[in-house]
N, C-alpha and C positions, 0 to 999 in steps of 0.2 A: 689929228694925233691920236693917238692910242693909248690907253693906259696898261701899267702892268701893275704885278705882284710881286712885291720882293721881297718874300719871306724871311725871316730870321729862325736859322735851325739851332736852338737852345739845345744841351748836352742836359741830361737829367743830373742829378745831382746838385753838390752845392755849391751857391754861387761863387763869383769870383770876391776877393775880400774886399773892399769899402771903400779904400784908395785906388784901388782897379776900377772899378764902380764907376769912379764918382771922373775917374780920365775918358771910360768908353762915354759917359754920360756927354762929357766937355764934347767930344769928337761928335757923337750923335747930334747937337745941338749946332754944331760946326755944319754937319751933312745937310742935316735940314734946313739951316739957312741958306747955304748952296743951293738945294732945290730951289725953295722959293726965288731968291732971285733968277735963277735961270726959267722962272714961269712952268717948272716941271714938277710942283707939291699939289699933291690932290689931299694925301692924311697920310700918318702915320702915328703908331701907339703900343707899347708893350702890354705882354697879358700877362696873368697871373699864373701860377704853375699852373698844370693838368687838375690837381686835388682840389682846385676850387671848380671846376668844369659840373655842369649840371644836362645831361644829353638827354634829347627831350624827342621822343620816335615813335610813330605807330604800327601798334602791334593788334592784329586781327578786328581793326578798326575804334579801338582805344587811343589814345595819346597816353603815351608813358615821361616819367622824369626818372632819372636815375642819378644820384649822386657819383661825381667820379669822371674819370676819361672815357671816352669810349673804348680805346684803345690802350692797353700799354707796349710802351715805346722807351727805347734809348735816349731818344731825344724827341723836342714837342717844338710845337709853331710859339717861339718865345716872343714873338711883335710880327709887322708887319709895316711895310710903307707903298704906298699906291701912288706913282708916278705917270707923270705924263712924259711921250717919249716917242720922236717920230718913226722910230722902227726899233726892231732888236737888239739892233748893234749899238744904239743911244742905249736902251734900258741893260743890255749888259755892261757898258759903262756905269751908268747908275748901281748897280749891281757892285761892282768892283769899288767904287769908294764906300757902299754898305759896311762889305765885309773887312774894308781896314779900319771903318769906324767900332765896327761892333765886336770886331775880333774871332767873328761866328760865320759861319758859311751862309750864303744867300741864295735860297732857291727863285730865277728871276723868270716870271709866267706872264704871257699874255693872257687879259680879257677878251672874251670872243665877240666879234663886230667890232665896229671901229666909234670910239668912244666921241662923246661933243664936243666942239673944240671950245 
């Protein structure tokens, strides 16, 4: 089997109010349990906005930190979930009940080589 990437693409600004929250939260917890039982959860976890991000890169043989994104963007990697999936057309499935839980678009990537089973 293979694993993928099924990214959550967060909208910048701010978030949805508390009672939305706390439904996509029910739904997510809904999806994950799905995973696991069907033997296709490797992880999954939300991140904290861009402004806590600390990019850490070398420059003319130094290592540098910088506070901050590296990039600014519209929207940022809001979580992620790493699935096992025997081809693409499983992990766009997986993909598709992401983005009804999460209400957010899901970018869905292969891992390169084929993952242990």
């Amino acid at each position: 089997m293979k694993q993928y990437l099924l990214s959550v693409i967060q909208p910048a600004g701010e978030p949805p109010a508390p009672d939305v929250l706390a439904e996509i939260g029910r739904d997510l917890d809904a999806f994950h349990d799905e995973l696991k039982a069907a033997g296709a959860w490797v992880f999954a976890g939300g991140l904290h906005s861009p402004s806590t991000a600390t990019v850490v890169q070398v420059k003319g043989g130094d290592v540098l930190m910088t506070d901050g994104p590296y990039t600014e963007s519209k929207e940022y990697l809001g979580g992620l979930c790493i699935v096992r999936a025997p081809d693409l057309d499983a992990a766009l499935e997986w993909g598709a009940k992401a983005t009804r839980a999460t209400t957010l678009p899901i970018e869905v990537r292969p891992f390169f080589g084929e993952a242990d089973s």
